[in-house]
C-alpha positions in Angstrom: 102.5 105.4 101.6 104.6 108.5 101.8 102.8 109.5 105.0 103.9 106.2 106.6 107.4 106.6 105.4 107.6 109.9 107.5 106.2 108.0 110.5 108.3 105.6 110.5 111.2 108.1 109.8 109.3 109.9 113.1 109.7 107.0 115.2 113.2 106.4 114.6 114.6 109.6 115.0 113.0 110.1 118.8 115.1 107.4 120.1 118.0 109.4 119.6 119.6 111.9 122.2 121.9 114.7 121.8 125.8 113.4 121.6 124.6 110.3 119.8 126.3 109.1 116.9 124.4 107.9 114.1 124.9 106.4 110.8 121.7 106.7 108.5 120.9 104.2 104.8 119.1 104.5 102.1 115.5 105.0 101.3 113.3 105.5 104.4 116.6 105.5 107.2 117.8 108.6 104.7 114.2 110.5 106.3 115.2 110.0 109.3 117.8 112.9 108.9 114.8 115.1 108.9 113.1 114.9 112.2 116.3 114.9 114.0 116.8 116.4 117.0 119.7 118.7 117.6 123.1 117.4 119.0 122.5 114.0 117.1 125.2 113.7 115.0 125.0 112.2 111.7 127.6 110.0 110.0 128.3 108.8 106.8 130.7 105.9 105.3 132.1 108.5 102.9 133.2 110.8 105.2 130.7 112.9 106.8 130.4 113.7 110.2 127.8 116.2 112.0 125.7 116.8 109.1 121.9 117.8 108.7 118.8 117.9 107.4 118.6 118.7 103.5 119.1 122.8 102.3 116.5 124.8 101.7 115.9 125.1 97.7 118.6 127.1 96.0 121.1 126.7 99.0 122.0 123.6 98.1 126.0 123.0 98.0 126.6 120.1 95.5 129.8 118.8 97.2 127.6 118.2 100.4 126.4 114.7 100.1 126.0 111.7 101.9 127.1 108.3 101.1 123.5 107.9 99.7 124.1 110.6 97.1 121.8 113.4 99.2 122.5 116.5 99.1 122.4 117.5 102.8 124.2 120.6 104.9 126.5 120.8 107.1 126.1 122.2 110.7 128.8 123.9 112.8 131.0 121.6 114.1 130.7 119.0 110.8 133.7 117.6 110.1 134.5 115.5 107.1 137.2 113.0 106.6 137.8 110.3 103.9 136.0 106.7 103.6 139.4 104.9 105.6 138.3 107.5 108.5 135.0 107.4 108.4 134.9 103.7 108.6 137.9 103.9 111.3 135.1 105.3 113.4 132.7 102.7 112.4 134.8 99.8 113.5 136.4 101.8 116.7 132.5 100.5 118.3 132.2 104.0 118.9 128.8 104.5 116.4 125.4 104.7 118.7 123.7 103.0 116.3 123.5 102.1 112.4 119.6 102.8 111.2 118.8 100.4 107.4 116.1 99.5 105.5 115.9 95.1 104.8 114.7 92.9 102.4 114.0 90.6 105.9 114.5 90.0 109.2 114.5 87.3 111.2 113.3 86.3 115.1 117.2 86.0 115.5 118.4 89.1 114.3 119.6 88.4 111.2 119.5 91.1 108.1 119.6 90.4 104.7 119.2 93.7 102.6 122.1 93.5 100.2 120.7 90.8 97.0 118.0 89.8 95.7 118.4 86.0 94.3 118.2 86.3 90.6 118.5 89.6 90.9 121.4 92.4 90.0 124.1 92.3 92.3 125.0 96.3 92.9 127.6 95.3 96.0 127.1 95.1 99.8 128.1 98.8 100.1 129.1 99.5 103.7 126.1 97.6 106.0 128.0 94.0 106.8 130.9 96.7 108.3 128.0 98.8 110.2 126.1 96.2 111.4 129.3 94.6 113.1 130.6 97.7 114.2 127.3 99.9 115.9 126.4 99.3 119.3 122.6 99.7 118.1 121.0 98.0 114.9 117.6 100.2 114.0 115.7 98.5 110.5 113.6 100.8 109.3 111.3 99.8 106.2 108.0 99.0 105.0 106.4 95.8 106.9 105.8 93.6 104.0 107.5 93.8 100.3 105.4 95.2 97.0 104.1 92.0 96.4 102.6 91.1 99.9 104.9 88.7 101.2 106.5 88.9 104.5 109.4 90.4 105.1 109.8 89.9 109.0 110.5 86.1 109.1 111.5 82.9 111.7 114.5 82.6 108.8 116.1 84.8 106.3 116.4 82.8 103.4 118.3 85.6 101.6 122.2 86.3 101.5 123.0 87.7 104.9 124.4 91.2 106.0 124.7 90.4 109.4 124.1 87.5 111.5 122.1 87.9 114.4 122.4 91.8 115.0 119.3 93.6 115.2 117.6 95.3 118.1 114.5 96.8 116.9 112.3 96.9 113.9 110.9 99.6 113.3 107.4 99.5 110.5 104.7 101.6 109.7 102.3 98.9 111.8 104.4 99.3 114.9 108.2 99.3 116.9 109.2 95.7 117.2 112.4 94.4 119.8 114.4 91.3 119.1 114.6 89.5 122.2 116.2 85.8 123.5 112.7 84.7 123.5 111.3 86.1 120.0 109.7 89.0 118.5 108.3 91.2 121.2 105.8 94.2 119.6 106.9 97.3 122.0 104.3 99.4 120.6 101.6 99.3 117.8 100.8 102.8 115.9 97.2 104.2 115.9 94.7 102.1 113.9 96.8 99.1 113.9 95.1 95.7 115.4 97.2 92.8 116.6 95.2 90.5 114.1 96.6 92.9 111.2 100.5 92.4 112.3 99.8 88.7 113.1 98.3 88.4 109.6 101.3 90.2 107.9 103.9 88.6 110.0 105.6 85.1 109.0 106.7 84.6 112.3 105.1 84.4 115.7 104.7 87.2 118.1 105.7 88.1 121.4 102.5 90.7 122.6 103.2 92.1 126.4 99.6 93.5 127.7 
């Protein structure tokens, strides 16, 4: 599973050009940070901006962190601000794009990835802000939950972060797009058949060949 992680983390991080601005979540978006190319910029809600991939063991500086709690470094340039500035930015529309994990997705966009019914409520953090606020909505997680079931959906049916937001999907079966007509798979990764995201998939897909 870790190997898919990394390509999904892959993926993600080669739509991104130098003098983009991007803010990165939890879990696998946090990866992402990794493959990077330079003149990305990195942001985070609690203040970062223009930071990198993680130090090299024994140069890590513990006051270098990112609003997931990494320890990352910072590159020439970095500047760092507090969370009323850093979130400034967020709203100001001037973010590239905002890259999350989910708990689902739906063929309209939506994103619930916040609570889990019944579940501990640990707060929304800063994704409702981010995915209002980025001109580009990435998800980035696995393609179905531990326990099999779907998470890419015709309807959330979990509390929403954003209604109607995201662009792309991004799994370790394939890159998905959210279109006016649907669900349209962009590309499938090595090994993956069309029966095998249909099967996994609670919602239909749009397949362009």
């Amino acid at each position: 599973m870790a190997d898919s992680k990394v390509l999904i983390a892959q993926k993600v991080a080669s739509f991104f050009n130098p003098g983009d601005v991007v803010n990165l979540g939890i879990g696998i978006p946090g990866l992402v940070r990794e493959y990077i190319v330079d003149g990305v910029q990195l942001h985070a809600e609690n203040g970062l901006l223009g930071y990198g991939p993680s130090p090299k063991p024994g140069e890590e500086v513990p006051n270098y962190v990112n609003a997931g709690g990494q320890i990352v470094t910072l590159l020439p340039g970095a500047s760092v601000s507090d969370s009323a500035g850093a979130f400034a930015l967020v709203r100001s529309g001037k973010l590239s794009a905002v890259v999350l994990g989910a708990l689902q997705v739906d063929a309209e966009g939506s994103i619930a990835n916040w609570s889990i019914p019944g579940g501990r409520i640990m707060g929304m953090g800063g994704a409702m802000d981010l995915v209002s606020g980025a001109k580009q909505v990435i998800v980035a997680m696995e393609h179905n939950a531990k326990n099999g079931a779907a998470k890419i959906l015709s309807k959330c049916t979990w509390p929403l972060t954003g209604y109607q937001v995201v662009d792309i999907i991004v799994t370790e079966l394939g890159v998905f797009d959210i279109t006016p007509e649907g669900i349209v798979v962009r590309e499938l990764f090595p090994g993956v058949t069309k029966q095998e995201v249909i099967n996994r998939t609670d919602v239909p897909l749009i397949f362009n060949d």
